[in-house]
C-alpha positions as a printed Julia matrix, in Angstrom:
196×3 Matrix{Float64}:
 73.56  -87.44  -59.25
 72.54  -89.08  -55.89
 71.33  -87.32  -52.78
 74.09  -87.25  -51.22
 76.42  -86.15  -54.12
 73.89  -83.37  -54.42
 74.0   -82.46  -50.77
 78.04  -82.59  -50.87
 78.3   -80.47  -54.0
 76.01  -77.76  -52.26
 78.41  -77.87  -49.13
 81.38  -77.27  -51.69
 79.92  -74.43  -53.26
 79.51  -73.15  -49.98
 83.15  -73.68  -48.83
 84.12  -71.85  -52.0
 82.14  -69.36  -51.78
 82.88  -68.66  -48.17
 86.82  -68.9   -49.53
 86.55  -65.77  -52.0
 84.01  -64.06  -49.56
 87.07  -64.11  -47.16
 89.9   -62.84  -49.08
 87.27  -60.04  -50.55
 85.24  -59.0   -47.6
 86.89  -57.92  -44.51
 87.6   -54.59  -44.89
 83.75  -53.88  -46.27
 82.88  -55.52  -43.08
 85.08  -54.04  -41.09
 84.11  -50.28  -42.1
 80.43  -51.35  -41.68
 80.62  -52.45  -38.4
 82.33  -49.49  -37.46
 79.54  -47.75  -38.99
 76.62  -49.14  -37.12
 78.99  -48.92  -33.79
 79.57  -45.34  -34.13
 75.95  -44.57  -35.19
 75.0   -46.49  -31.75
 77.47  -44.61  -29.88
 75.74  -41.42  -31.17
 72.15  -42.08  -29.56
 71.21  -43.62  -33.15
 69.3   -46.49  -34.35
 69.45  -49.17  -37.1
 66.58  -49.62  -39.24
 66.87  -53.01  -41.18
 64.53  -54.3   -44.34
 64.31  -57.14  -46.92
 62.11  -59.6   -48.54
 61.82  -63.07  -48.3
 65.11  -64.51  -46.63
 66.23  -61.25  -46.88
 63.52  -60.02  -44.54
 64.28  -62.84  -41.99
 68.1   -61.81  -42.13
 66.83  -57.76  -41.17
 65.0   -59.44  -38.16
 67.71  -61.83  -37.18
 69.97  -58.63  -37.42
 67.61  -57.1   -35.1
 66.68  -59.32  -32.5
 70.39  -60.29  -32.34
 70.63  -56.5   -31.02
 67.65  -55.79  -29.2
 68.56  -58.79  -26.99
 72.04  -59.97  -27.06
 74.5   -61.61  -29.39
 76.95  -63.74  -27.63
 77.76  -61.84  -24.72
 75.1   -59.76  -21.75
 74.93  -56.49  -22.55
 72.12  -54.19  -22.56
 70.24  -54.28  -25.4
 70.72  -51.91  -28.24
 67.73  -50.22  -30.82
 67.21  -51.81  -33.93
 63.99  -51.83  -36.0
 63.32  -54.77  -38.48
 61.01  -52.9   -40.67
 59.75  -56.17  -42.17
 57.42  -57.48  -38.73
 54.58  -55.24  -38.63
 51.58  -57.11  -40.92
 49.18  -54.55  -39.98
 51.51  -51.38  -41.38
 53.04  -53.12  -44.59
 49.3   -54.3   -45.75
 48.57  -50.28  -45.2
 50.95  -48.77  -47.47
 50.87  -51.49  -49.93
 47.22  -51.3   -50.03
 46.73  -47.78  -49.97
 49.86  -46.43  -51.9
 52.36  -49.48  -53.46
 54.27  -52.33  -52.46
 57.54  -50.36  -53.6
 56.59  -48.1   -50.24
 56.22  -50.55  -48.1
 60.09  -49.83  -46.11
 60.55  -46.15  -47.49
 57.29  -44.99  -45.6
 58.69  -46.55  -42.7
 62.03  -45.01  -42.89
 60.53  -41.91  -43.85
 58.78  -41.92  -40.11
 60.98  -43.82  -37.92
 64.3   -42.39  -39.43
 66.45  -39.64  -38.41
 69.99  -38.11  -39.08
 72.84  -39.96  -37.63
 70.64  -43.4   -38.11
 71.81  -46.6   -40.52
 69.86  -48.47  -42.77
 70.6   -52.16  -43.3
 69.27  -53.09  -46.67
 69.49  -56.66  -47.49
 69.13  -57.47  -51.42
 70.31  -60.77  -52.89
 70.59  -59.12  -56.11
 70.2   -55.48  -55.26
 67.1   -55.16  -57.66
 64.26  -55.33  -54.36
 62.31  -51.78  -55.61
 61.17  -51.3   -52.35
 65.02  -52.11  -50.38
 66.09  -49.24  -53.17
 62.86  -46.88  -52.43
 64.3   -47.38  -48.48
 67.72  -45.95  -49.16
 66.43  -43.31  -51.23
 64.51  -42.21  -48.15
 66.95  -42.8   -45.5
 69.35  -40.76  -47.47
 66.54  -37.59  -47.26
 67.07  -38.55  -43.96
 70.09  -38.05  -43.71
 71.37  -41.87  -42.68
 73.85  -43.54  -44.21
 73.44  -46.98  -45.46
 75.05  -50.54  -45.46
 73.65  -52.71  -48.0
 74.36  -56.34  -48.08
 74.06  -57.36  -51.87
 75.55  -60.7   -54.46
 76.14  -60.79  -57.9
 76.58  -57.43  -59.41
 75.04  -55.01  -56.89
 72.03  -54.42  -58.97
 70.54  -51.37  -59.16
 70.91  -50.86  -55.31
 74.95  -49.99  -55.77
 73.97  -46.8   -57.9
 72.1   -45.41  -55.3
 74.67  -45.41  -52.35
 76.57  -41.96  -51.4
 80.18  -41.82  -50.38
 80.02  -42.17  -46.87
 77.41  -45.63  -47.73
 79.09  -49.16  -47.27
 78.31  -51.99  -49.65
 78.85  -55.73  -48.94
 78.46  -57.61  -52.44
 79.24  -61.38  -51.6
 80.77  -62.84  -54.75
 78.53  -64.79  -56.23
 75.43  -65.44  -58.19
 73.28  -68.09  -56.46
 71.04  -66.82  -54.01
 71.33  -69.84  -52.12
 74.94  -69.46  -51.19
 74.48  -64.96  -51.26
 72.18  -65.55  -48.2
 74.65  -67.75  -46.53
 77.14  -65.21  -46.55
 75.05  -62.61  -45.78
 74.09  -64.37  -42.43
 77.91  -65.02  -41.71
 78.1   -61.18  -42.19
 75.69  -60.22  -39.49
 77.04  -61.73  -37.21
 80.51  -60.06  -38.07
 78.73  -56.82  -37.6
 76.83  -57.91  -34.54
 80.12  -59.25  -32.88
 81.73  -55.89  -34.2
 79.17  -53.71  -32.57
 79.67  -55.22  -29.14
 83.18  -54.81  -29.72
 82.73  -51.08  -30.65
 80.2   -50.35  -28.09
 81.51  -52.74  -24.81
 85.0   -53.72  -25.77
 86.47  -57.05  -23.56
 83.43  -57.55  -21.26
């Protein structure tokens, strides 16, 4: 196959991905965004982890609130747990890797609060060590997952929303699960500011 076969096969997976991710996905979305909106509303906060692109994702999530999405508005507290070098080098070093986002949660976290956990394939030990602690917290998660929700989709409560994009490469999971934070960023203005 040729570059540019290869490049126009990845843009079809994509597409077709994006296709099934539509018919499956709004309503998970939807009841997310309401979620986070009404946590917000609340005087509460949204806590966000990952690793890898997953961790870029939480701080896209967050900066995307703390400043603005696509409208002015004031800004709006969310915590990317995955930016501070100097705390996750702590706990790994001095307790485990696993603790790196539970800690964190365990300090930062109160009742009322949300937890976005971002896990390609739900299997992240320290993403699942997070939601155990946010839910002795008292929070309520939404967990953005692919393929079969992993271990991650055993761990969420009733009033927990999970977002599994249909499919199994991580590639085109972490597509959708940028498409998806912006749904719940543009849903959270919505919530919180209505037609500005």
């Amino acid at each position: 196959m040729d570059a540019e076969s290869r490049v126009a096969t990845h843009f079809a997976e994509s597409l077709a991905v994006k296709q099934d991710a539509a018919t499956e996905l709004p309503p998970v979305i939807a009841s997310a965004g309401l979620l986070m909106g009404q946590s917000l509303q609340n005087d509460g906060k949204i806590l966000s982890c990952g690793n890898g692109g997953s961790a870029g994702d939480a701080q896209h999530f967050s900066s995307e609130l703390l400043n603005r999405f696509e409208r002015e508005r004031p800004g709006l507290p969310a915590i990317a747990l995955t930016t501070d070098s100097s705390t996750l080098t702590s706990i790994a070093n001095d307790y485990a890797y696993e603790e790196i986002f539970a800690k964190q949660v365990r300090a930062l976290g109160k009742a009322g609060d949300v937890l976005l956990a971002i896990s390609t394939s739900g299997n992240s030990a320290n993403v699942n060590r997070a939601i155990v602690a946010a839910h002795e917290r008292d929070m309520q998660i939404v967990a953005l997952s692919g393929r079969d929700g992993g271990a991650m989709s055993a761990l969420l409560n009733a009033g927990d929303v999970e977002i599994r994009v249909p499919a199994e490469r991580t590639a085109r999971i972490q597509e959708i699960h940028l498409l998806i934070i912006h749904c719940l960023c543009d849903l959270i203005d919505e919530s919180l500011f209505g037609n500005i």
